[in-house]
C-alpha positions as protocol buffer text, in pm:
chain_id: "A"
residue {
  index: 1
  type: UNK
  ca { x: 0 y: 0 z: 0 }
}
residue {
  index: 2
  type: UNK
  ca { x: 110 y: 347 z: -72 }
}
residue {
  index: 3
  type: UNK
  ca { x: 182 y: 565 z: 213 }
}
residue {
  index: 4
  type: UNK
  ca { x: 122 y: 924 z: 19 }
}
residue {
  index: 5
  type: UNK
  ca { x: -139 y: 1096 z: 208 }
}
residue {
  index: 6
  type: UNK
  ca { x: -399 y: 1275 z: -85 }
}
residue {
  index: 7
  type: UNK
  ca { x: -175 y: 1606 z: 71 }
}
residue {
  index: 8
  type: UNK
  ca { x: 145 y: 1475 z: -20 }
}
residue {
  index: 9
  type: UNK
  ca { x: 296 y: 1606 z: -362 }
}
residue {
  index: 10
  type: UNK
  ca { x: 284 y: 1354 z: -641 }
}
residue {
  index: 11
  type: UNK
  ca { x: 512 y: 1337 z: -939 }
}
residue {
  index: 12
  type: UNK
  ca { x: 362 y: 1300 z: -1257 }
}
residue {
  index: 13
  type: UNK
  ca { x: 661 y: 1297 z: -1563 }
}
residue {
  index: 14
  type: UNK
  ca { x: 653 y: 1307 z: -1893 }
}
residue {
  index: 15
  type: UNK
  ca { x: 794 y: 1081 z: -2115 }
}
residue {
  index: 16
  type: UNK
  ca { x: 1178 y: 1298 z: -2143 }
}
residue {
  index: 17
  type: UNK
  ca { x: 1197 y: 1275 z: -1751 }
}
residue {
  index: 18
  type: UNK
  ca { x: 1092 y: 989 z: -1665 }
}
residue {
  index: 19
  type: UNK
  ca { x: 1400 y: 717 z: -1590 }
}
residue {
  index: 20
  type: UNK
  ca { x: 1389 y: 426 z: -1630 }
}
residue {
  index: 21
  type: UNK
  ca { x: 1150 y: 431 z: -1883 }
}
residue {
  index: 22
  type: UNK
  ca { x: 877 y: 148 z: -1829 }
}
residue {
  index: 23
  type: UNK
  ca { x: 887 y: -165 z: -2038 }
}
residue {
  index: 24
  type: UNK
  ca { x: 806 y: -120 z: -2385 }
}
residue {
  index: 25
  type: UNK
  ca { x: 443 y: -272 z: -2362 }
}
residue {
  index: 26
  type: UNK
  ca { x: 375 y: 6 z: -2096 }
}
residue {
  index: 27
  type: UNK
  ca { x: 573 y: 282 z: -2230 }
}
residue {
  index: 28
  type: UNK
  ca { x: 311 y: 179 z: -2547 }
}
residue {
  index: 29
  type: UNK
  ca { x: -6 y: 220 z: -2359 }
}
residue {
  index: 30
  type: UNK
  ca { x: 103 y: 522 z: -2104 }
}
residue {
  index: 31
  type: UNK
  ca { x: 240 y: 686 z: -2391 }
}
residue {
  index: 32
  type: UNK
  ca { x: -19 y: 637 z: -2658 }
}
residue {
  index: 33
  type: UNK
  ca { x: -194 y: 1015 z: -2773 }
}
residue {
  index: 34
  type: UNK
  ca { x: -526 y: 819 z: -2926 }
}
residue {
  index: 35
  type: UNK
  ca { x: -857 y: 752 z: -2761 }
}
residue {
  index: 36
  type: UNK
  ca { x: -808 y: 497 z: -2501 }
}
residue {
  index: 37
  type: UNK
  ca { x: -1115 y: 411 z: -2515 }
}
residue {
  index: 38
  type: UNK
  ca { x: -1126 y: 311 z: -2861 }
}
residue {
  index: 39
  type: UNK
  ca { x: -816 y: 132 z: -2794 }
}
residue {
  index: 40
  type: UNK
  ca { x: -938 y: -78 z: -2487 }
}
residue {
  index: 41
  type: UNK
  ca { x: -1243 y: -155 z: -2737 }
}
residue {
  index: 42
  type: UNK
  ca { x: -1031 y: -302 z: -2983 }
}
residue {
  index: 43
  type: UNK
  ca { x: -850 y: -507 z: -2723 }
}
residue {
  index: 44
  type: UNK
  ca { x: -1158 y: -632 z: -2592 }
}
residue {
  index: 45
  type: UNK
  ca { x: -1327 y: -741 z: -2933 }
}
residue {
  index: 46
  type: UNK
  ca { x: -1608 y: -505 z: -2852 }
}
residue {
  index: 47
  type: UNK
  ca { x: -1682 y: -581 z: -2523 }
}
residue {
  index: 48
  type: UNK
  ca { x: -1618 y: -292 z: -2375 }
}
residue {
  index: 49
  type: UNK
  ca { x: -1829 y: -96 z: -2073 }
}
residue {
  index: 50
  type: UNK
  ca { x: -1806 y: 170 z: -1834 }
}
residue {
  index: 51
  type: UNK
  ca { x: -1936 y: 122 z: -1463 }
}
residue {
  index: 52
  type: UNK
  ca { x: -1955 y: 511 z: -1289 }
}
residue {
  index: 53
  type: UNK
  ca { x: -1804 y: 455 z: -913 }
}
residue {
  index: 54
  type: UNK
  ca { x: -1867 y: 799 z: -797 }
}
residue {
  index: 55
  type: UNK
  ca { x: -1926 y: 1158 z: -931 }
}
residue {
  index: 56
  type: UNK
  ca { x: -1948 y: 1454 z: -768 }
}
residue {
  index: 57
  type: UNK
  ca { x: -1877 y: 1819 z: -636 }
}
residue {
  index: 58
  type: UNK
  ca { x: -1559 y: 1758 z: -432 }
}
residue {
  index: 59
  type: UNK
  ca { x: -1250 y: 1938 z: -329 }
}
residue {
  index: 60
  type: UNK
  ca { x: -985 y: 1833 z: -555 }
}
residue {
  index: 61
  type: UNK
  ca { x: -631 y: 1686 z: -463 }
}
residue {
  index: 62
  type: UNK
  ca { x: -350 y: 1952 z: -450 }
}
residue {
  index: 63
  type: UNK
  ca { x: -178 y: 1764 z: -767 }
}
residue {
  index: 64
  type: UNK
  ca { x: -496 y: 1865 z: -924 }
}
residue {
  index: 65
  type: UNK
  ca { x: -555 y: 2199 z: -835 }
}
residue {
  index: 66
  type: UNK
  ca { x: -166 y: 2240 z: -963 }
}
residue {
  index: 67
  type: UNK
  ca { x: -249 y: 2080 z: -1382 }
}
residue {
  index: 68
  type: UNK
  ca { x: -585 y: 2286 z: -1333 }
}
residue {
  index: 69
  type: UNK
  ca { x: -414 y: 2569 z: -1232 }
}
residue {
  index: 70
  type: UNK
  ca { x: -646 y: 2628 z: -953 }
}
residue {
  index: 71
  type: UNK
  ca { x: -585 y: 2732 z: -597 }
}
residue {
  index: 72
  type: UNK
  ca { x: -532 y: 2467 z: -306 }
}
residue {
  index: 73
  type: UNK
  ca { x: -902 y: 2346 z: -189 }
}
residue {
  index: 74
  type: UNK
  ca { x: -1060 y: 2425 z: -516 }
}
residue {
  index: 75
  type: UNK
  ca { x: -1405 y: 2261 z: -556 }
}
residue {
  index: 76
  type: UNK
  ca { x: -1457 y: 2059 z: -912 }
}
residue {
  index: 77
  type: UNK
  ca { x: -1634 y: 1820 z: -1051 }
}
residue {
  index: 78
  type: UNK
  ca { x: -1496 y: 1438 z: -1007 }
}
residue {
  index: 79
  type: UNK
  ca { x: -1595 y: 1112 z: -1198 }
}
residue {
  index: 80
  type: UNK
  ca { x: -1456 y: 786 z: -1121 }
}
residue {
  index: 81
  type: UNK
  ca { x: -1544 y: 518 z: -1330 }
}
residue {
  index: 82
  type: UNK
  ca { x: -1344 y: 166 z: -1452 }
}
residue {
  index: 83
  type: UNK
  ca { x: -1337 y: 110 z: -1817 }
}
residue {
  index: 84
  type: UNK
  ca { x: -1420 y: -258 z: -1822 }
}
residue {
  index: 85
  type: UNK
  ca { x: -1257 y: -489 z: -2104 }
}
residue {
  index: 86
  type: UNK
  ca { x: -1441 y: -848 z: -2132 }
}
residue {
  index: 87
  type: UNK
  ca { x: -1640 y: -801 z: -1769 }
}
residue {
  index: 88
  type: UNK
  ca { x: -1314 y: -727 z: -1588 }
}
residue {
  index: 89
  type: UNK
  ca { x: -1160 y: -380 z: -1491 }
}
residue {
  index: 90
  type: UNK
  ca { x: -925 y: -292 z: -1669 }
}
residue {
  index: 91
  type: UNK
  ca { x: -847 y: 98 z: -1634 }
}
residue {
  index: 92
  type: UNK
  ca { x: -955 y: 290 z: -1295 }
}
residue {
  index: 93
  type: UNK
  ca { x: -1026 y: 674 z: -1481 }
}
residue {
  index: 94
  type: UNK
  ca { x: -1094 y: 984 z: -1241 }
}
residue {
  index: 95
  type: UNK
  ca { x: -1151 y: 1294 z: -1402 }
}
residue {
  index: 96
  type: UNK
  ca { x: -1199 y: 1648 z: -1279 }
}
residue {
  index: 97
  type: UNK
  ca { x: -1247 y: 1992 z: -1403 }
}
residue {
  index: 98
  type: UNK
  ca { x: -1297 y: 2342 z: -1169 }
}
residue {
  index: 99
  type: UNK
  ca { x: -1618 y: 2408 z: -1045 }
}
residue {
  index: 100
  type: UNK
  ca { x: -1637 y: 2732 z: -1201 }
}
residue {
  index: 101
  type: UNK
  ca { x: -1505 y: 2668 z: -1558 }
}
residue {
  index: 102
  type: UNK
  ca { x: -1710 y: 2367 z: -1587 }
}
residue {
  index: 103
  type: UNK
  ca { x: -2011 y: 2540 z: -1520 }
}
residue {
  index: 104
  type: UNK
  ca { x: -1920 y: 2831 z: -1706 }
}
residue {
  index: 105
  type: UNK
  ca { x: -1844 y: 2607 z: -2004 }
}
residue {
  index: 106
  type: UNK
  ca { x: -2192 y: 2450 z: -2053 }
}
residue {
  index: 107
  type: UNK
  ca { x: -2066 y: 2082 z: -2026 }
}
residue {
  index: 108
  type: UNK
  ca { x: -2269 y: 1859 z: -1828 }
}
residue {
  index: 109
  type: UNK
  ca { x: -2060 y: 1575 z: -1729 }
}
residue {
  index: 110
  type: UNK
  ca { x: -2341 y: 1431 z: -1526 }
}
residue {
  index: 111
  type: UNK
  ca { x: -2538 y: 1301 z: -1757 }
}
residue {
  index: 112
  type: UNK
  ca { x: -2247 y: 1069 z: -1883 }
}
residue {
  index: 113
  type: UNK
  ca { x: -2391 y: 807 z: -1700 }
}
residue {
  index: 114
  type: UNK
  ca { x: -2231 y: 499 z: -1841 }
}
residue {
  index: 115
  type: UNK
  ca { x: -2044 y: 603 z: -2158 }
}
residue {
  index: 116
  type: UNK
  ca { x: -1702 y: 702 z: -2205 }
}
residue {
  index: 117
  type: UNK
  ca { x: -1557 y: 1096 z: -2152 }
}
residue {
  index: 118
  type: UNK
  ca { x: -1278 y: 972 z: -2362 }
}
residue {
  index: 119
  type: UNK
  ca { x: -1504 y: 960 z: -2632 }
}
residue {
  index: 120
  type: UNK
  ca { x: -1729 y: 1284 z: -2623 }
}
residue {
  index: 121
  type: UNK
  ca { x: -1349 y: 1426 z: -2559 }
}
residue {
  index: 122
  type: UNK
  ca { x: -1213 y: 1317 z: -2824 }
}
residue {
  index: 123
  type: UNK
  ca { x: -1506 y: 1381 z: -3054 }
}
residue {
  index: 124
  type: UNK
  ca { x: -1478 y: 1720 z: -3001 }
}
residue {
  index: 125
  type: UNK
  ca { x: -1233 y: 1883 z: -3194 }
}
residue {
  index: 126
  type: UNK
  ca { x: -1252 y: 2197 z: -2995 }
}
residue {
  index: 127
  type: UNK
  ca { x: -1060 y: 1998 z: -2720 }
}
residue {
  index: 128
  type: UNK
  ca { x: -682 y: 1983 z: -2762 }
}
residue {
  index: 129
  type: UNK
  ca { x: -506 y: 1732 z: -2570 }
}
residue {
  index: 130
  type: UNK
  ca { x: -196 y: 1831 z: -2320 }
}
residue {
  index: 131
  type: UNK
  ca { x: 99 y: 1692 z: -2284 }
}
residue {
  index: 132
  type: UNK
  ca { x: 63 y: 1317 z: -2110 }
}
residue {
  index: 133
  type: UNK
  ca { x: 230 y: 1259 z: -1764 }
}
residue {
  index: 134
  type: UNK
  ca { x: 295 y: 935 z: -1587 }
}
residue {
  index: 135
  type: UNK
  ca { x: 360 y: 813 z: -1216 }
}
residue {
  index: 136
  type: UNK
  ca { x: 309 y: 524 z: -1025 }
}
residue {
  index: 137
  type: UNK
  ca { x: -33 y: 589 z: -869 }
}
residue {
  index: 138
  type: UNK
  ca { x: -91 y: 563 z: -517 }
}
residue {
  index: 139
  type: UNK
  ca { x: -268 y: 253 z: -413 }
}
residue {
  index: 140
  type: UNK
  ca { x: -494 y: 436 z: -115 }
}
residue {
  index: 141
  type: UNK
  ca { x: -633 y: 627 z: -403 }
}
residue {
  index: 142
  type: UNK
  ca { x: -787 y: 322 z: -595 }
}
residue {
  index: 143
  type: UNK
  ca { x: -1096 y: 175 z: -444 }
}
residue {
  index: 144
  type: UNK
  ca { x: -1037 y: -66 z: -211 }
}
residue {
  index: 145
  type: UNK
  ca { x: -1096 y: -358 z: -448 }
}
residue {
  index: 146
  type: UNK
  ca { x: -837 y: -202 z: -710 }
}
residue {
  index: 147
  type: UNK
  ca { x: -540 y: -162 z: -436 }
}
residue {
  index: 148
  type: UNK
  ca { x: -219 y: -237 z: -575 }
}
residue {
  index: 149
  type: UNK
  ca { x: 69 y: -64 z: -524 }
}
residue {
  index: 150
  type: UNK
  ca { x: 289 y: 73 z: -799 }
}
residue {
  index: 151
  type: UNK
  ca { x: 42 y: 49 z: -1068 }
}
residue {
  index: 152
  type: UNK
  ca { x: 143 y: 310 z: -1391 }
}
residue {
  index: 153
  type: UNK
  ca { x: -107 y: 599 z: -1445 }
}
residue {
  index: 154
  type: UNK
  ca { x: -157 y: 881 z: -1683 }
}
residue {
  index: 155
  type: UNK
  ca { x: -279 y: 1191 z: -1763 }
}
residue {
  index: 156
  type: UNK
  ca { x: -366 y: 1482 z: -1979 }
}
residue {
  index: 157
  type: UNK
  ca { x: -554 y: 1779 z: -1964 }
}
residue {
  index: 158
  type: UNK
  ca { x: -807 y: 1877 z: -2244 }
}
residue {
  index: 159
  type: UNK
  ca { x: -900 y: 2135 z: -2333 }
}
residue {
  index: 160
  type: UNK
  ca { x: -1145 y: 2408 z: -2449 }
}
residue {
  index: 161
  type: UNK
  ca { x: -1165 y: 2782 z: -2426 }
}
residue {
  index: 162
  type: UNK
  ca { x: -1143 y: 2818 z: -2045 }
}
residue {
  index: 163
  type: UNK
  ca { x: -1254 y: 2457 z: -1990 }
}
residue {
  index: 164
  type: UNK
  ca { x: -970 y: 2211 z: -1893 }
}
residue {
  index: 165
  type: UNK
  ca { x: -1094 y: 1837 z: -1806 }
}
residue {
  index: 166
  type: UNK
  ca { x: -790 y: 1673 z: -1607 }
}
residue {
  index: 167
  type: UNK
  ca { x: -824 y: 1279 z: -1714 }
}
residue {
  index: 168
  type: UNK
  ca { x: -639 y: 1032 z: -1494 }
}
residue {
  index: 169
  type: UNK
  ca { x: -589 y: 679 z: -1601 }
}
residue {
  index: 170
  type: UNK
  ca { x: -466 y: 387 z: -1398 }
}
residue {
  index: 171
  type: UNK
  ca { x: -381 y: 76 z: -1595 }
}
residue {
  index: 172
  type: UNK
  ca { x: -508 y: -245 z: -1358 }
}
residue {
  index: 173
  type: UNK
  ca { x: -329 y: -577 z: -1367 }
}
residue {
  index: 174
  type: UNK
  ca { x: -582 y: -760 z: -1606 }
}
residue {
  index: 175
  type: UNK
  ca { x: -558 y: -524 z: -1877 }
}
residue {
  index: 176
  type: UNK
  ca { x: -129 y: -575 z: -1891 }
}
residue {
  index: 177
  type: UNK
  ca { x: -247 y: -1005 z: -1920 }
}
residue {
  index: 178
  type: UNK
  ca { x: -499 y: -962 z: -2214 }
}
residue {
  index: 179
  type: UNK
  ca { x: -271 y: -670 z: -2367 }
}
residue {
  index: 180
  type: UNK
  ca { x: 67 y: -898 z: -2361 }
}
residue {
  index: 181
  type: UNK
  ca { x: -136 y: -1212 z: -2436 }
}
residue {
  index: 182
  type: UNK
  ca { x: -258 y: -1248 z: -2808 }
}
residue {
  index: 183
  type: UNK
  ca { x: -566 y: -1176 z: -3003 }
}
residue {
  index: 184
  type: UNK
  ca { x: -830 y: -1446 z: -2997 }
}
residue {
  index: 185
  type: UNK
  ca { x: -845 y: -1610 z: -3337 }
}
């Protein structure tokens, strides 16, 4: 278990500062600039899902606040969800934006319900997509059914006149089997 307390700084690197680099099948995924989603649907031969966890107005981490360029205790919006590949978890995804841009922007990321960010995100083309960032992520921040520590996570900020979505992405054991193992014939 990870002892980082949600107050703790975090360090999130891109791919030039981050040594050593993962193995290549990780460096692959962390480092990938398409739509994860569509990826994990490909992987999955279409049987993909998303199952919401929690969403919410909360106070964001100080790591977030930082990317968002908000101040310390900032209230946003949160979404956790797990991007399911074949029934099984294979991503944990929290995203968050600042209370006051979200709601200034018009987007309501509550009615997402059950499908993908990734996708109205990247089917916007008024988004633009930040630089990605990787760490090992915390394993008190998973749920307590996801806890493992030293799992790789990403992230990127999109976004959209004064609208920045933060989108964190924590690759779960399963999806490293069925992406190392191959394709069903």
């Amino acid at each position: 278990m990870s002892h980082l307390a949600p107050d703790q700084p975090l360090s999130w690197l891109t791919a030039a500062q981050l040594r050593p680099s993962p193995a290549p099948l990780q460096t692959d995924w962390l480092f990938d600039r398409g739509s994860l989603t569509r990826r994990l649907i490909a992987l999955s031969e279409s049987a993909f899902g998303v199952v919401p966890l929690e969403e919410g107005w909360q106070t964001l981490r100080p790591d977030e606040c930082r990317a968002l360029d908000v101040a310390e205790g900032s209230q946003g919006w949160v979404r956790e969800v797990y991007l399911l590949g074949q029934g099984q978890p294979w991503v944990f995804a929290r995203s968050v934006a600042a209370r006051a841009a979200l709601l200034d922007s018009g987007l309501d990321l509550a009615t997402l319900g059950n499908r993908s960010l990734g996708e109205l995100l990247f089917s916007d083309a008024a988004f633009a997509r930040g630089a990605l960032e990787v760490c090992r992520y915390p394993a008190d921040w998973l749920p307590p059914e996801a806890r493992t520590p030293d799992l790789w996570a990403r992230r990127s900020r999109f976004v959209r006149d004064g609208l920045a979505v933060l989108v964190a992405e924590v690759f779960l054991p399963a999806l490293w089997q069925r992406a190392g193992a191959p394709p069903s014939p």
